[in-house]
C-alpha positions, 0 to 999 in steps of 0.5 A: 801509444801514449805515455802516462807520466804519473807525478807522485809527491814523494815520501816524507817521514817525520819523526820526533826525538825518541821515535821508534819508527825507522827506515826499515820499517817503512822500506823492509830494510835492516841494514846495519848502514840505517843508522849512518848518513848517506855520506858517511855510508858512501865514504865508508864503502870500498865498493864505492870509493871512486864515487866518494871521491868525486862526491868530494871534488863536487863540493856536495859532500856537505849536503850528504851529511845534512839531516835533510832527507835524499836519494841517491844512486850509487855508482859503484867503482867499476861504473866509475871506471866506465864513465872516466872514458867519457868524462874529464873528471879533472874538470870540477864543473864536469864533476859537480855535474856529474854527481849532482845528476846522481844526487835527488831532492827527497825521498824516492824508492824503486818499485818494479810495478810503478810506471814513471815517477819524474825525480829532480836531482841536484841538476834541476834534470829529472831522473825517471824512475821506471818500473825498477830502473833510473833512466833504462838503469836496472839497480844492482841493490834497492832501497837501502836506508840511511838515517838522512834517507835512501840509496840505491846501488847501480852498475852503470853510471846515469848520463847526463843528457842535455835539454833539447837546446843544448842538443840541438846546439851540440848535435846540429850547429850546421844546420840553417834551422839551428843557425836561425836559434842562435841567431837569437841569442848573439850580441853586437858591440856599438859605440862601446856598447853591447846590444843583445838580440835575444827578445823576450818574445822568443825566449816564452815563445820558443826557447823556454820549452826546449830547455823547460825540464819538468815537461816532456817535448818531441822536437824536429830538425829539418834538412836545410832547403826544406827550412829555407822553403818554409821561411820563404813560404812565410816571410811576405805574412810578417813584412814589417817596415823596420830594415833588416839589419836594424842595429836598435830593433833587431826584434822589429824586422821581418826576418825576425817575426818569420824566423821566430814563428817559424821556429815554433812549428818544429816543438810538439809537447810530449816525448813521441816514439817514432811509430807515433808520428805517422799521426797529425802532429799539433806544435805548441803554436797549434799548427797542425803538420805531419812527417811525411813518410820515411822522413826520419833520419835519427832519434836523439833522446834529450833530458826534456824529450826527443828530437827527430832529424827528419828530411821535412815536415809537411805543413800547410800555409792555411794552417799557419796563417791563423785566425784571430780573436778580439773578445768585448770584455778585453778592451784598451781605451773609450771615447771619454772615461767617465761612462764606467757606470754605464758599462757592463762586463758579463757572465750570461748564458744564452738560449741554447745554454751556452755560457759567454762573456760580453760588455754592453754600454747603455744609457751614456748619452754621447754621440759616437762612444766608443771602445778601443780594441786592438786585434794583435800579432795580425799577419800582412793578409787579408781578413774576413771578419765576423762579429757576435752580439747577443741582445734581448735576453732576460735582464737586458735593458736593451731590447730593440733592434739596433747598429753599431759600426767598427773602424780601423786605424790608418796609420797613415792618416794625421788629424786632430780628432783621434776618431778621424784617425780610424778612417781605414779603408775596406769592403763592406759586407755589400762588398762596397768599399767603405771607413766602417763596417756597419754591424747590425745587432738582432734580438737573440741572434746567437750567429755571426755577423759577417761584416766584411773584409779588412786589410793588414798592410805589416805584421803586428797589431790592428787597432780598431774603434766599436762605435755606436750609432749616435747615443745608441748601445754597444754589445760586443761578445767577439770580433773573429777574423778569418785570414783568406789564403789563397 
């Protein structure tokens, strides 16, 4: 079943001085409490006393009293009492996050009839407004006006929760899965110096969505030997040369790589019900697994989400080992940079109708041109790879029959000449070893070319040469290559 999350610009009324349109008129409310501001209301209100007093301590008390508009749920005093037993209300960062999870920016009513509005309060969290309740909380009052905007009365304190990070941190540091996170995010000390581990790469790759708050994730942590099973599966495909324990590059190892991508496998977007993940799940990676059958152990809500601990995910290698795309139109380099004139990047539409993007260079006149690509984040595998290069359509001034060769770098090769550096051995499509593939390019040939089979020897970029045959053209749409898993 899914979700349907229904974002809703809220509400804002604007008045010029002398209006006679209030609150009340909008919302059906006549309080005589219209005509004060929240903070006024809320500091007035022996029912609310407990919660002016925290309003206080939190330092928010100004905002209230601003003309900008908000809203904001009141917990009453017995709620207050309530929630003394799970706070220390003697700690001022507790108490600032506490009210701010109360207090939202703008103006948000209650309606029993609306699905879920997401509203961000003063904790930059999200309050759900759901069919007349705040996070599963049924209102005692609704609705009430104030001259800076609405309030709503509750008789149970909202819970801040934690993002999927933190919870996971809180709930599970036990664990070797969540051991891998931290490992991310410690620092070392050298020469007086501090180093830290955590990458770029990893707080976008992964990080960023389990503490992301305007989007809905399911997460899913797994029994230790189960974690170390799928890192072992995984650490051969990313072996790089950098030593482990490498104190400047400690991005650079493969424990690094394996860990990090292992680690996206686990993040869904989307907040899953339990009866929801009998299905194939995709992770935000597009690796495709499942939970195998009565696997979970426990459900955790998160202020961005849910997360399962689960026994195990079943996932298989020939998912997580994916295939790569180099596209013509993203080249990094040429022979010589002058020939801009005689390269075309274009939008065509081929004879069956579909659109496509490719570059031709024609018409430079010198031997051996060539463009620079880099295949990137290429696993230690062997690869099949196939080209597509359409010719010959209307407007095309190429119109014959012609080749053009791929090459590979081979780190391990010195030369003066940078083309005697892409000399990397492989199997052609005749499955014959050879420095280059020979791609053969036909009048309106919509299919793949297969050319062959290239090794990557260490996780990270393939750099690579598209030739032409002596003074000839070069068409390239696509470069794909298909990891083989055995």
């Amino acid at each position: 079943m899914k979700k349907i999350l229904i974002y809703v610009v809220p509400i804002l009324f604007i008045c010029l001085t002398g209006c006679s349109d209030k609150w009340e008129a909008h919302f059906g409310n006549n309080d005589a409490n219209s005509q004060l501001n929240l903070f006024e209301i809320i500091s007035s209100s022996s029912d609310y006393s407990s919660f002016a007093d925290l309003l206080e301590k939190s330092g928010y008390a100004e905002s209230l009293k601003a003309s900008k508009n908000y809203t904001v749920l009141i917990p009453t005093n017995e709620a207050i009492n309530a929630a003394q037993t799970q706070y220390n209300f003697n700690d001022t960062a507790v108490v600032r996050s506490f009210v701010g999870y109360h207090i939202i920016n703008s103006i948000y009513s209650v309606n029993d009839n609306t699905d879920t509005i997401k509203a961000q309060n003063f904790r930059n969290k999200y309050v759900e407004f759901t069919r007349g309740s705040f996070d599963g909380i049924q209102p005692k009052s609704k609705n009430l006006t104030a001259s800076n905007g609405l309030y709503h009365v509750i008789g149970q304190s909202l819970q801040p929760l934690n993002n999927i990070y933190s919870l996971v941190k809180l709930e599970f540091a036990g664990t070797k899965q969540v051991q891998a996170i931290e490992s991310f995010d410690t620092a070392y000390i050298e020469n007086d110096q501090t180093y830290y581990k955590t990458s770029p790469v990893w707080v976008s790759d992964v990080r960023r969505n389990m503490t992301t708050e305007n989007r809905k994730y399911t997460y899913f942590v797994i029994d230790d030997a189960a974690f170390d099973a799928e890192f072992n599966k995984l650490y051969p495909y990313f072996k790089t040369n950098y030593e482990e324990g490498n104190t400047h590059r400690p991005d650079s190892t493969t424990t690094f790589f394996a860990k990090k991508f292992l680690l996206r496998d686990f993040i869904v977007e989307g907040d899953l019900l339990e009866t929801e993940l009998s299905q194939e799940l995709t992770s935000i990676s597009g690796t495709k697994f499942k939970i195998p059958s009565g696997s979970v152990i426990s459900r955790h809500k998160a202020s961005n989400g849910v997360v399962y601990r689960v026994h195990s995910i079943d996932v298989e290698l020939v998912n997580q080992i994916k295939e790569k795309i180099v596209f013509g139109v993203n080249p990094i380099g040429y022979k010589q940079t002058d020939k801009r004139g005689n390269t075309y990047f274009r939008d065509k539409r081929d004879t069956i109708g579909n659109l496509y993007k490719d570059i031709e260079i024609h018409g430079h006149n010198v031997t051996a041109f060539y463009v620079k690509y880099r295949a990137t984040a290429m696993n230690v595998n062997r690869y099949k790879v196939y080209g597509r290069a359409i010719m010959g359509l209307p407007g095309d001034p190429q119109t014959a029959v012609f080749t053009q060769y791929v090459h590979f770098l081979n780190p391990a090769l010195v030369a003066p000449n940078e083309v005697d550096l892409y000399k990397k051995s492989v199997v052609n499509h005749l499955g014959s070893t050879d420095t280059r593939f020979t791609f053969g390019v036909n009048v309106l040939n919509h299919n793949e070319v297969y050319l062959g089979e290239v090794t990557q020897n260490q996780y990270g970029n393939l750099p690579l040469l598209v030739m032409s045959n002596g003074t000839g053209p070069i068409i390239l749409e696509y470069l794909r290559f298909v990891p083989i898993i055995q």
